[in-house]
OpenMM code with the backbone's topology and positions (N, CA, C; nanometers):
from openmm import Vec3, app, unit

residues = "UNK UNK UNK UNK UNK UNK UNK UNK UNK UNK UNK UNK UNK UNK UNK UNK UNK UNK UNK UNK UNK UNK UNK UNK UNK UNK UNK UNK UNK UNK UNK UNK UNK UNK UNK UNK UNK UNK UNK UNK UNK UNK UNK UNK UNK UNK UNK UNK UNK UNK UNK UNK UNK UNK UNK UNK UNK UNK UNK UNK UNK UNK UNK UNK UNK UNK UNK UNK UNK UNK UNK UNK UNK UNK UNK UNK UNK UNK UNK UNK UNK UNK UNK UNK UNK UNK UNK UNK UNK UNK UNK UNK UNK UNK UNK UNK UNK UNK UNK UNK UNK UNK UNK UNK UNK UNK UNK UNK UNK UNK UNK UNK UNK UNK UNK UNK UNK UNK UNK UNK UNK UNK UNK UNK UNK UNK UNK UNK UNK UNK UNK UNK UNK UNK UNK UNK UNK UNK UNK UNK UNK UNK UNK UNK UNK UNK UNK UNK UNK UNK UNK UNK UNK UNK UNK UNK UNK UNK UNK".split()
positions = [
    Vec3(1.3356, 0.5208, -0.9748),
    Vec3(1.2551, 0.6390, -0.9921),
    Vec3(1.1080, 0.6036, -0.9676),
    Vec3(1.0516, 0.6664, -0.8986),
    Vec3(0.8987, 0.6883, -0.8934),
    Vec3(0.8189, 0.8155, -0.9371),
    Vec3(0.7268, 0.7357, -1.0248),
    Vec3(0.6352, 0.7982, -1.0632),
    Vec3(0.5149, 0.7955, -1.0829),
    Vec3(0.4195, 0.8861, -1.1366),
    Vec3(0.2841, 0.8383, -1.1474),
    Vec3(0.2499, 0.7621, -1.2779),
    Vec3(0.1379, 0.5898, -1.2627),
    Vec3(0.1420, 0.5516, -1.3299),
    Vec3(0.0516, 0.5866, -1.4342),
    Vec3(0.0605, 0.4918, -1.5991),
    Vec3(-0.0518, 0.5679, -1.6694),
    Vec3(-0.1038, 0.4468, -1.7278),
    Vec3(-0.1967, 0.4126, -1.8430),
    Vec3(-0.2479, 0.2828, -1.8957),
    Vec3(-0.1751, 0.2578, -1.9403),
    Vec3(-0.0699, 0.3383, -2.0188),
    Vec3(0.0445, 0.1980, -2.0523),
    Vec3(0.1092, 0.0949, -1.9815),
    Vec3(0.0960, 0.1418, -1.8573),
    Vec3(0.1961, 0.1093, -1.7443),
    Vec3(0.0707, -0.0557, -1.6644),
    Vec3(-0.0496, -0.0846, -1.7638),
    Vec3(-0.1247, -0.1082, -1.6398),
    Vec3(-0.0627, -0.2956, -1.6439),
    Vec3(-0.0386, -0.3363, -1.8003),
    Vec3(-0.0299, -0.4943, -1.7719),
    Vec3(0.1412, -0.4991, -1.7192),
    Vec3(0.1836, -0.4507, -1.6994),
    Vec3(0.2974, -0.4888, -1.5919),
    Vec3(0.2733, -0.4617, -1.4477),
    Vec3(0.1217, -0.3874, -1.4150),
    Vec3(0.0993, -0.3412, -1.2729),
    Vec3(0.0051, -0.4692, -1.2471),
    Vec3(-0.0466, -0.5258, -1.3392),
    Vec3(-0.1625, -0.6503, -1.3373),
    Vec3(-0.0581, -0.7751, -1.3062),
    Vec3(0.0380, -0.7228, -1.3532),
    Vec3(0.1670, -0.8702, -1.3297),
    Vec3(0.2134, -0.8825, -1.1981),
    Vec3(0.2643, -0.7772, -1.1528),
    Vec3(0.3010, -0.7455, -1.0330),
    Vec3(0.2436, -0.7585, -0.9389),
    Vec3(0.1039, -0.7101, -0.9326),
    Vec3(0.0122, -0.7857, -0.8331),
    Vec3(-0.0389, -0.9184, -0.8201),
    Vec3(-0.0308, -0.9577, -0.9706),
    Vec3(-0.0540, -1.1098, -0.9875),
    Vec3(0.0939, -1.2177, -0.9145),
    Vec3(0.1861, -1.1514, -0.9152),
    Vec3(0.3359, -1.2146, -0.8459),
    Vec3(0.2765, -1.1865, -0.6966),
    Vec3(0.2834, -1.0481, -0.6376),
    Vec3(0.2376, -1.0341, -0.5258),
    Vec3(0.1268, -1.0896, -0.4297),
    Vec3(0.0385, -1.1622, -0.5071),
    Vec3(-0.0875, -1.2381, -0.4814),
    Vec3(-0.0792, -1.3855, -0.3835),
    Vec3(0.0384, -1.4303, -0.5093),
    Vec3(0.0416, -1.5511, -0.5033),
    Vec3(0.1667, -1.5283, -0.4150),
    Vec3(0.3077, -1.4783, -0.3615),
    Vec3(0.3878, -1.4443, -0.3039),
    Vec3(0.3331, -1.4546, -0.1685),
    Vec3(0.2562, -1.3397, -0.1498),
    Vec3(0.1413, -1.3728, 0.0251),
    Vec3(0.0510, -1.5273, 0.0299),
    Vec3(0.0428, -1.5729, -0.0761),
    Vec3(-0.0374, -1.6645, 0.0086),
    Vec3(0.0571, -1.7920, 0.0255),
    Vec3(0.1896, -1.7324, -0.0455),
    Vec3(0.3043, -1.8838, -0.0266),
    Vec3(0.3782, -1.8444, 0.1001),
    Vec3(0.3395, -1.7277, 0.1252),
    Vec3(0.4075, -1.6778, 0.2910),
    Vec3(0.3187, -1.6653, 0.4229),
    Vec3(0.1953, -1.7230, 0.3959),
    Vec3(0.1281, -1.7440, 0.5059),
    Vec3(0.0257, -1.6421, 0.5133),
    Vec3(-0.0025, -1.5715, 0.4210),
    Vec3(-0.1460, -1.4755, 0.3996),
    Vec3(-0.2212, -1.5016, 0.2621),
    Vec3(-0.2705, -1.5780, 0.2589),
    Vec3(-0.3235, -1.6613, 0.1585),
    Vec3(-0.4773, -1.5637, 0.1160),
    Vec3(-0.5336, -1.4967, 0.2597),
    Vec3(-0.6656, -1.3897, 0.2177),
    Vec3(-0.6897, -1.2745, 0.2412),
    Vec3(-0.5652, -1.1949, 0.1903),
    Vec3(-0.5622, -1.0371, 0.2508),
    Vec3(-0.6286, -1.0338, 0.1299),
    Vec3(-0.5903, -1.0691, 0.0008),
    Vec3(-0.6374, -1.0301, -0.1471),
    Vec3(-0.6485, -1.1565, -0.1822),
    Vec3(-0.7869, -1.1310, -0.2498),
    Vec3(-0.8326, -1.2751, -0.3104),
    Vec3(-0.7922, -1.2734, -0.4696),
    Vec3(-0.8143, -1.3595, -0.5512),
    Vec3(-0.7409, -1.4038, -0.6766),
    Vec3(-0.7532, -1.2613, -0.7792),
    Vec3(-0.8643, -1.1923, -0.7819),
    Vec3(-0.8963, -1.0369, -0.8225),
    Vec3(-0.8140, -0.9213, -0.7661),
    Vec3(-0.7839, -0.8860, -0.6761),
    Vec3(-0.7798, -0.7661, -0.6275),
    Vec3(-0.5974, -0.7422, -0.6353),
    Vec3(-0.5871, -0.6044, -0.6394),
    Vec3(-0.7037, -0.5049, -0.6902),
    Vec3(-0.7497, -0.5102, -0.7901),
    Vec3(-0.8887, -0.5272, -0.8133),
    Vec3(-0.9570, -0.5102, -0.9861),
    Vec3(-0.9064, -0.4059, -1.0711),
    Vec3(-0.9088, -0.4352, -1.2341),
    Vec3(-0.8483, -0.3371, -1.2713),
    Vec3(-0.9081, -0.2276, -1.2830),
    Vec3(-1.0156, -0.2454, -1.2644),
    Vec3(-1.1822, -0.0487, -1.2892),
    Vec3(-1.0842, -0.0214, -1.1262),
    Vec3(-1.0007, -0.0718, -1.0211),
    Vec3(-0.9852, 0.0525, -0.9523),
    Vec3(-0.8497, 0.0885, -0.9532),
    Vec3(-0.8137, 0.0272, -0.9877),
    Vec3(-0.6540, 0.0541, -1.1106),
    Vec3(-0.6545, 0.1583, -1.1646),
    Vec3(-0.7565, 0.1525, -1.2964),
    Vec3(-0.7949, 0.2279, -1.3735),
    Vec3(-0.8545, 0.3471, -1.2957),
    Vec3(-0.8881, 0.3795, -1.2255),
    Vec3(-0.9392, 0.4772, -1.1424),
    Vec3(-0.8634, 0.5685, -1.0536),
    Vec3(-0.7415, 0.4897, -0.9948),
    Vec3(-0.6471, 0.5428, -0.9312),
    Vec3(-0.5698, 0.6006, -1.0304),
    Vec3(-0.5204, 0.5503, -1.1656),
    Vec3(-0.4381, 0.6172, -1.2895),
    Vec3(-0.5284, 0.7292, -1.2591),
    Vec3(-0.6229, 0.8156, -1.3370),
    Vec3(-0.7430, 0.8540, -1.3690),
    Vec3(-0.7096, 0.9859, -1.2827),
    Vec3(-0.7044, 0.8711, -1.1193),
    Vec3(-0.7450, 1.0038, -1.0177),
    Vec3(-0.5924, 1.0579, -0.9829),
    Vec3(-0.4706, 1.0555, -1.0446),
    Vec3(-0.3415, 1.0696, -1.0442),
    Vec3(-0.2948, 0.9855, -0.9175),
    Vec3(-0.3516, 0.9099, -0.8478),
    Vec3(-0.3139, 0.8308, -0.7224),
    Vec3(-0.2078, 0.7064, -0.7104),
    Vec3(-0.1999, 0.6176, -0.8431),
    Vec3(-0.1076, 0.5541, -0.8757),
    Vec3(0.0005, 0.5570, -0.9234),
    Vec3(0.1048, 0.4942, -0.8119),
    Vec3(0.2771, 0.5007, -0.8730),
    Vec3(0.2978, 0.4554, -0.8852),
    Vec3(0.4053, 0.3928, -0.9980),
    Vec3(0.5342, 0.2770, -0.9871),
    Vec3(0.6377, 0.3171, -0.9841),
    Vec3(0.7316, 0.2564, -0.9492),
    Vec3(0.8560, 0.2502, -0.8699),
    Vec3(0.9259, 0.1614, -1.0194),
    Vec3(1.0175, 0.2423, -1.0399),
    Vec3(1.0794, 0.1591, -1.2228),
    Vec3(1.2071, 0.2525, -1.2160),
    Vec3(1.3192, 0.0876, -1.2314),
    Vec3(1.4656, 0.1188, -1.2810),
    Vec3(1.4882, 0.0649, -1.3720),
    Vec3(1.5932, 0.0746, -1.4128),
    Vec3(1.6005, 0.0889, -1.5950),
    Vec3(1.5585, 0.0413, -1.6542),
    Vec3(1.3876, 0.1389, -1.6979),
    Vec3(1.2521, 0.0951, -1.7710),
    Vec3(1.1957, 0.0276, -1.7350),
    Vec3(1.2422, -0.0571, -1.6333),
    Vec3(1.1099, -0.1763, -1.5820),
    Vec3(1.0921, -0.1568, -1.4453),
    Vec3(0.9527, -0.1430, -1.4484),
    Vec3(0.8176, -0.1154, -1.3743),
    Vec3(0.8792, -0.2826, -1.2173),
    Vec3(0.8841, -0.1725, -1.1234),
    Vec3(0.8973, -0.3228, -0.9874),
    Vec3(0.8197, -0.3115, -0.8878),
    Vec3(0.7563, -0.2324, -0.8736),
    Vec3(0.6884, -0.1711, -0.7871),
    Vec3(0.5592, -0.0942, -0.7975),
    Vec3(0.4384, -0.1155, -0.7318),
    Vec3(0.3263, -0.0140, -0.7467),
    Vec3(0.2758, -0.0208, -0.6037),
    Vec3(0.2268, 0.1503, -0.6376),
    Vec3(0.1247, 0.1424, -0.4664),
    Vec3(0.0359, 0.2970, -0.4993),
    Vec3(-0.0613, 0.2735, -0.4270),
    Vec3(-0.1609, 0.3934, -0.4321),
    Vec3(-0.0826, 0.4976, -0.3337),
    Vec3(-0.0959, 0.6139, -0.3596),
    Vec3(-0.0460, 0.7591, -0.2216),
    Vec3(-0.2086, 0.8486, -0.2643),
    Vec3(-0.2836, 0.7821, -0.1351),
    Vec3(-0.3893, 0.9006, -0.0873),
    Vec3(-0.4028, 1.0086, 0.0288),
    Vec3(-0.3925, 1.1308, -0.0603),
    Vec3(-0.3711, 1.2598, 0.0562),
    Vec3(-0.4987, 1.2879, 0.0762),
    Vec3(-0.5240, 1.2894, 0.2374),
    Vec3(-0.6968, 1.3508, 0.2476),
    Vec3(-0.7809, 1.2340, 0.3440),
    Vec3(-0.8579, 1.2324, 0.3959),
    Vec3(-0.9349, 1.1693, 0.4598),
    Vec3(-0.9401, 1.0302, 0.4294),
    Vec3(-0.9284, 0.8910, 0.4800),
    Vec3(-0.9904, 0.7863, 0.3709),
    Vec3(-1.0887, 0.7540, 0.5399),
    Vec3(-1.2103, 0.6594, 0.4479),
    Vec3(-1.2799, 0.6617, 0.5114),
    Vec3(-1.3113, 0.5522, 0.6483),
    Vec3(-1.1994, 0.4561, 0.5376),
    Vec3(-1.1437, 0.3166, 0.6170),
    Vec3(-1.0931, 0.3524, 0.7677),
    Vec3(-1.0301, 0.4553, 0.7324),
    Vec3(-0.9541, 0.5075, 0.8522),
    Vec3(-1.0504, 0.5688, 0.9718),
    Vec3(-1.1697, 0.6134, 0.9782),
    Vec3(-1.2574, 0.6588, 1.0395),
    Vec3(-1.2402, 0.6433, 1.1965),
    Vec3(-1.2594, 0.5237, 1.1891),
    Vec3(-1.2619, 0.4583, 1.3029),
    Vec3(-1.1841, 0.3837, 1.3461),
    Vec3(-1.1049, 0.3284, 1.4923),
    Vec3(-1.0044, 0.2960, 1.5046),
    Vec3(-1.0189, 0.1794, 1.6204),
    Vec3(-1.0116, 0.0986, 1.5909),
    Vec3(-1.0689, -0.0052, 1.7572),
    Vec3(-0.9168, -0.1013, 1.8366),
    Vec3(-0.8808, -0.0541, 1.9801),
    Vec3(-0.7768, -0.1562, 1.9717),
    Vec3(-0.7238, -0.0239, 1.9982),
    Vec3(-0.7445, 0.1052, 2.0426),
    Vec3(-0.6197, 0.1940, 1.9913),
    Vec3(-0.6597, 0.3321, 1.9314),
    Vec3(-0.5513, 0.4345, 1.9015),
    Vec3(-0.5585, 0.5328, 1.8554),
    Vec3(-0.4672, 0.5718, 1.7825),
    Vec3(-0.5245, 0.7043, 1.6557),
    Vec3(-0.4356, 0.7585, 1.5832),
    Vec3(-0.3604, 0.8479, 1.6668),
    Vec3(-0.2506, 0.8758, 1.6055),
    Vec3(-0.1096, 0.9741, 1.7208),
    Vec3(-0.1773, 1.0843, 1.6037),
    Vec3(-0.2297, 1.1226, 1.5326),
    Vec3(-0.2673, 1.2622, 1.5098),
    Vec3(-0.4155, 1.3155, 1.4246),
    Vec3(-0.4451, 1.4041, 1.3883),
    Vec3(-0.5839, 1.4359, 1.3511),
    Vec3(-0.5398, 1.5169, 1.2075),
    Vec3(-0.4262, 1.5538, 1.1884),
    Vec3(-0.3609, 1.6222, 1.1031),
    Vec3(-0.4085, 1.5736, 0.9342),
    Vec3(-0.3815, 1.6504, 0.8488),
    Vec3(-0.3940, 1.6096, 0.6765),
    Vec3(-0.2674, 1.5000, 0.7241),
    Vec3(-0.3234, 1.3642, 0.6155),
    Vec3(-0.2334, 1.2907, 0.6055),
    Vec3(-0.2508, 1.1998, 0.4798),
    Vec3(-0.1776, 1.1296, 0.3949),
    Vec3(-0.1693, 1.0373, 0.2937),
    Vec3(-0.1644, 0.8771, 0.3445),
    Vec3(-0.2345, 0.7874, 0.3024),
    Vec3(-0.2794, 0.6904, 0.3284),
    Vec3(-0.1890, 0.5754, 0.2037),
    Vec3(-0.0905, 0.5102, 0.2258),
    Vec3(-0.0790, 0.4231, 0.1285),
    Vec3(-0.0714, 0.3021, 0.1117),
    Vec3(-0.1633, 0.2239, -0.0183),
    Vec3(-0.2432, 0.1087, -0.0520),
    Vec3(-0.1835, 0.0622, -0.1257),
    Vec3(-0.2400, -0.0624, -0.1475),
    Vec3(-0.1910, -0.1274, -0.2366),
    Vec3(-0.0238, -0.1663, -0.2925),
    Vec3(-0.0044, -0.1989, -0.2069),
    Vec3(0.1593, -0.1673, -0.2259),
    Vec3(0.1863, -0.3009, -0.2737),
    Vec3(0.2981, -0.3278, -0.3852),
    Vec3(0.2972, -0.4618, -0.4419),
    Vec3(0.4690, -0.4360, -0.5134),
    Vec3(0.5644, -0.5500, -0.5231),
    Vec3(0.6711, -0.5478, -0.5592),
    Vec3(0.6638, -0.6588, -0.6913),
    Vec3(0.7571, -0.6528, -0.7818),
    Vec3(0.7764, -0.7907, -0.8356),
    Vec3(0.9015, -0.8876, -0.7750),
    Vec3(0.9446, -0.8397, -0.6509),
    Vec3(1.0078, -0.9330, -0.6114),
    Vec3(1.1837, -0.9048, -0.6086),
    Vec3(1.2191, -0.8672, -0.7517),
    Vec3(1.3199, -0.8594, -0.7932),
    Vec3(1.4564, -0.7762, -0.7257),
    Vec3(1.3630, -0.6436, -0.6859),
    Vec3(1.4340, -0.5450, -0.6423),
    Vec3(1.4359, -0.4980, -0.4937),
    Vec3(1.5328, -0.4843, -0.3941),
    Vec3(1.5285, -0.4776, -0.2836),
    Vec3(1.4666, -0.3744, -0.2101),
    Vec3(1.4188, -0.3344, -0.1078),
    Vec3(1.4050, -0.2129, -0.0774),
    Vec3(1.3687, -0.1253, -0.1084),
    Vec3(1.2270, -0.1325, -0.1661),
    Vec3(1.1220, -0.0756, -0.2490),
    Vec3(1.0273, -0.0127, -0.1530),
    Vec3(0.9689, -0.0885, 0.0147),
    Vec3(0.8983, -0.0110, 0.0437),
    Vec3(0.9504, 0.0699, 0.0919),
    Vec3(1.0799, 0.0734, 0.0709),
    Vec3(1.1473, 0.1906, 0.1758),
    Vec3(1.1512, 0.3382, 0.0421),
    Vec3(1.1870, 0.2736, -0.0154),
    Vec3(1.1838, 0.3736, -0.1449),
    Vec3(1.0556, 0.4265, -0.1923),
    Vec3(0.9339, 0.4113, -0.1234),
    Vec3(0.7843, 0.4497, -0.1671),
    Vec3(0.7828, 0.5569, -0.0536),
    Vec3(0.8011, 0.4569, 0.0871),
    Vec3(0.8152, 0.5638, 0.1949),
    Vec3(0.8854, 0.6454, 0.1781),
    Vec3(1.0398, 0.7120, 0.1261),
    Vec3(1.0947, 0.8403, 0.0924),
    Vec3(1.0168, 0.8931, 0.0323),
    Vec3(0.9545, 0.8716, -0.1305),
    Vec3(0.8699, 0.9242, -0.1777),
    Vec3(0.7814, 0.9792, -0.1159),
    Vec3(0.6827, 0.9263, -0.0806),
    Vec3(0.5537, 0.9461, 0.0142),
    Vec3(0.6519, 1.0404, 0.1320),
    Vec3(0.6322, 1.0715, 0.2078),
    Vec3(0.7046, 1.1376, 0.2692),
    Vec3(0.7217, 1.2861, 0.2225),
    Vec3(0.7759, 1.2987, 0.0998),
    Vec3(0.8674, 1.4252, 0.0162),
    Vec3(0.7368, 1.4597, -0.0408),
    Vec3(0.6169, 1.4052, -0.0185),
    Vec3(0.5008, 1.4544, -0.0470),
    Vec3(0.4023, 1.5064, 0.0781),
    Vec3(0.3788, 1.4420, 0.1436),
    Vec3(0.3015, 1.4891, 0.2969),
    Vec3(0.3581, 1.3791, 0.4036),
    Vec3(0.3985, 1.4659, 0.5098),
    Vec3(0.5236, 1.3823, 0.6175),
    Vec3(0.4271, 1.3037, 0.7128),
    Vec3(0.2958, 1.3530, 0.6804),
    Vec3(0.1979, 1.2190, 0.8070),
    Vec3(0.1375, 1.1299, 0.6816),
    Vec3(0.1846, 1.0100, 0.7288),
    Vec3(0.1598, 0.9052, 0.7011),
    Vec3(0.0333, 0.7808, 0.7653),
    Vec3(0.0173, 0.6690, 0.6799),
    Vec3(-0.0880, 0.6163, 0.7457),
    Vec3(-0.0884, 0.5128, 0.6460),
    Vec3(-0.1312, 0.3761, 0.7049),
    Vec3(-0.1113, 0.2261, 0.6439),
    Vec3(-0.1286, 0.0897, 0.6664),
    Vec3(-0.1742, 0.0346, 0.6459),
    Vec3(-0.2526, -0.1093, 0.7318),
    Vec3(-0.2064, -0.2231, 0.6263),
    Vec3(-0.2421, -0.3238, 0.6705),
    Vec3(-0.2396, -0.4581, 0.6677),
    Vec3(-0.2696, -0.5551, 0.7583),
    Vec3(-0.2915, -0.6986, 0.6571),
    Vec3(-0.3526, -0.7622, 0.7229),
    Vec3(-0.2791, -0.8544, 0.8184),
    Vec3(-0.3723, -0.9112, 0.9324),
    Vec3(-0.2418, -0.9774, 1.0783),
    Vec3(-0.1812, -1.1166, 0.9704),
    Vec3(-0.2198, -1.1601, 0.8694),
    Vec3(-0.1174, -1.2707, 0.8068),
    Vec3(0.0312, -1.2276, 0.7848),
    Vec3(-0.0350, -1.0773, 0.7338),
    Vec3(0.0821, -1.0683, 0.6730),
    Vec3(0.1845, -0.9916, 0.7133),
    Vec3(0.3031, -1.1242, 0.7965),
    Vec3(0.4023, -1.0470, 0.8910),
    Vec3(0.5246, -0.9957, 0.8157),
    Vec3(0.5405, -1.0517, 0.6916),
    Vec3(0.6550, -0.9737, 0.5800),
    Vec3(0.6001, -0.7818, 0.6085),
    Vec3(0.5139, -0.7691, 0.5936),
    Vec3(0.4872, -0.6631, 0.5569),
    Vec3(0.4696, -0.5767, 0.7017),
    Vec3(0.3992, -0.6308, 0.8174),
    Vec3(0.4088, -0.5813, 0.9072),
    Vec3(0.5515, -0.5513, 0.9586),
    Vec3(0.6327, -0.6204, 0.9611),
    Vec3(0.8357, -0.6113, 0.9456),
    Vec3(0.8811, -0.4930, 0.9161),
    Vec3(0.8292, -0.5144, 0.7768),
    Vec3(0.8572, -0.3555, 0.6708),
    Vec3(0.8246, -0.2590, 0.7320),
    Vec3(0.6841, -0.2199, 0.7237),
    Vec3(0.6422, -0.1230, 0.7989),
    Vec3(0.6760, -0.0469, 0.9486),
    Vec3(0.6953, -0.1668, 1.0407),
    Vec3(0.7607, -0.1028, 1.1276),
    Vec3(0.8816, -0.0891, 1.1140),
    Vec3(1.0220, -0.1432, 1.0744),
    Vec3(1.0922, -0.1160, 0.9898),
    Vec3(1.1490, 0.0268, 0.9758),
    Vec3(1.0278, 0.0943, 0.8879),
    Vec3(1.0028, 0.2107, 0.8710),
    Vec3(0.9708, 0.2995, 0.9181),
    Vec3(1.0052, 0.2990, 1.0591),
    Vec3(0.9451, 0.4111, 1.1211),
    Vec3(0.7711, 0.4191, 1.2240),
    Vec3(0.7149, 0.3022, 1.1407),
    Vec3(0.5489, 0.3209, 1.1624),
    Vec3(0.5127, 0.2840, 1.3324),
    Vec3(0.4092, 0.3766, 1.3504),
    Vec3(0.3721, 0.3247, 1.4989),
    Vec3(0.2377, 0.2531, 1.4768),
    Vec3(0.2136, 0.0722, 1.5092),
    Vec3(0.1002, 0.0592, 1.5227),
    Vec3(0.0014, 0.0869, 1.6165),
    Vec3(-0.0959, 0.1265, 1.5658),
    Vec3(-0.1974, 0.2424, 1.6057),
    Vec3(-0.3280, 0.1670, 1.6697),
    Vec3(-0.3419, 0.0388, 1.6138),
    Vec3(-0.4917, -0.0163, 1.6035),
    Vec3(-0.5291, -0.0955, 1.4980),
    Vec3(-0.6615, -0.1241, 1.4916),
    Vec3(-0.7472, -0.1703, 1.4338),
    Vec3(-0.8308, -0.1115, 1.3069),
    Vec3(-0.8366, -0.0923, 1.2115),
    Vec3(-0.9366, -0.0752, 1.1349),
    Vec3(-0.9908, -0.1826, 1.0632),
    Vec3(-1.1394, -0.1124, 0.9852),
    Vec3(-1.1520, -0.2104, 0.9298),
    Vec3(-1.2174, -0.1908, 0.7532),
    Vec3(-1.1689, -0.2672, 0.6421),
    Vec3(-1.1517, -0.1931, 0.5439),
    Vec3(-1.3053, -0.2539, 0.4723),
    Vec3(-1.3662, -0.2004, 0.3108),
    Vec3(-1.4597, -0.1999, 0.2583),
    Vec3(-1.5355, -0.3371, 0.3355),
    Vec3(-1.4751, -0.4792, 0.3112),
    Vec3(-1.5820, -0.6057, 0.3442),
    Vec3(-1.5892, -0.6365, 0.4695),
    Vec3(-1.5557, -0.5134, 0.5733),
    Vec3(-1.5466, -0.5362, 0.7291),
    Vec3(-1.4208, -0.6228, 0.7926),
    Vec3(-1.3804, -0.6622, 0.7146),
    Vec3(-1.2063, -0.7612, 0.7667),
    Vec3(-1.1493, -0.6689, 0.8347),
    Vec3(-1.0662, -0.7159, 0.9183),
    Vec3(-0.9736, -0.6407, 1.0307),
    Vec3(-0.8806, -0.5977, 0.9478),
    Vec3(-0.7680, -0.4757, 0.9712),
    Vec3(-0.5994, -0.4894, 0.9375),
    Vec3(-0.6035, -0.4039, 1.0897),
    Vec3(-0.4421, -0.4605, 1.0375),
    Vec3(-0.3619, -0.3246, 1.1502),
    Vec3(-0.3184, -0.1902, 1.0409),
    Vec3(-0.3480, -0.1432, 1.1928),
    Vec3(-0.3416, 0.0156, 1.1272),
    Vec3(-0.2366, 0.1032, 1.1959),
    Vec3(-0.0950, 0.1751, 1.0959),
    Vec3(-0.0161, 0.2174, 1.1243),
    Vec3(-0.0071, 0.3378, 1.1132),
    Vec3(0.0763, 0.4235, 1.1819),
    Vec3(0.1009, 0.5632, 1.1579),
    Vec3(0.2320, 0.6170, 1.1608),
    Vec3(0.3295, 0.7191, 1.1043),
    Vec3(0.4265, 0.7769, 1.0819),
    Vec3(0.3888, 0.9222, 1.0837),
    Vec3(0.4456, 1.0104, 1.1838),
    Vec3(0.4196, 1.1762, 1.1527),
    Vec3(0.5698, 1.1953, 1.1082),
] * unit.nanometer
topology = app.Topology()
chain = topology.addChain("A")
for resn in residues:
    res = topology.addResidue(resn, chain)
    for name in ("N", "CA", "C"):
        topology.addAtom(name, app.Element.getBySymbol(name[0]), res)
């Protein structure tokens, strides 16, 4: 089941990313996210702004990821390439597993989806687990963006 998360929910979302952290850098992306991120003030902010989900079967929390509907700003610009549309679309971040449970981003993507059907999603070139997934899923890579500290990802799209 997915749902939106709340502060109770946050030190098992602090765990999960803390597994997920160290998971990428034992798989060959050692600096998409440095030993912090995501901090918890934007944790706490995404709860707040109803933007954060976890993904939890029986009672325990395996999964979290941000779903932003609406403009992001990261996305602006696109180098390397183009977006396949101009349309309202949801952007989703932060995506993190504890490992345990299979087939989770696929289960965010149904979600996401059953909410607004254009999609949009990046990562960084280390990290080819995730680039897999994503296309995987449907995604067309699109390009280049580049996020808050100017670092590259690839940037995907799904209508």
């Amino acid at each position: 089941m997915i749902r939106l998360a709340n502060l109770n929910d946050l030190d098992s979302i602090l765990k999960i990313y803390a597994y997920a952290r160290n998971f990428m850098k034992e798989s060959g992306n050692p600096t998409q996210w440095n030993d912090n991120f995501p901090p918890e003030e934007l944790l706490i902010n995404d709860i707040d702004s109803q933007q954060l989900y976890v993904y939890e079967e029986n009672n325990r929390i395996h999964g979290v990821f941000a779903l932003i509907i609406g403009e992001d700003p990261t996305y602006a610009t696109i180098d390397n390439g183009a977006w396949l549309s101009d349309t309202k679309y949801g952007t989703i971040h932060r995506v993190a597993s504890d490992g345990q449970t299979k087939g989770v981003f696929t289960k965010i993507i149904d979600f996401c989806n059953s909410k607004i059907s254009h999609l949009r999603v990046d990562t960084h070139s280390n990290n080819k687990i995730m680039q897999h997934i994503i296309s995987k899923n449907n995604f067309v890579r699109c390009g280049i963006i580049y996020v808050r500290d100017g670092s590259p990802r690839i940037a995907y799209e799904r209508l």
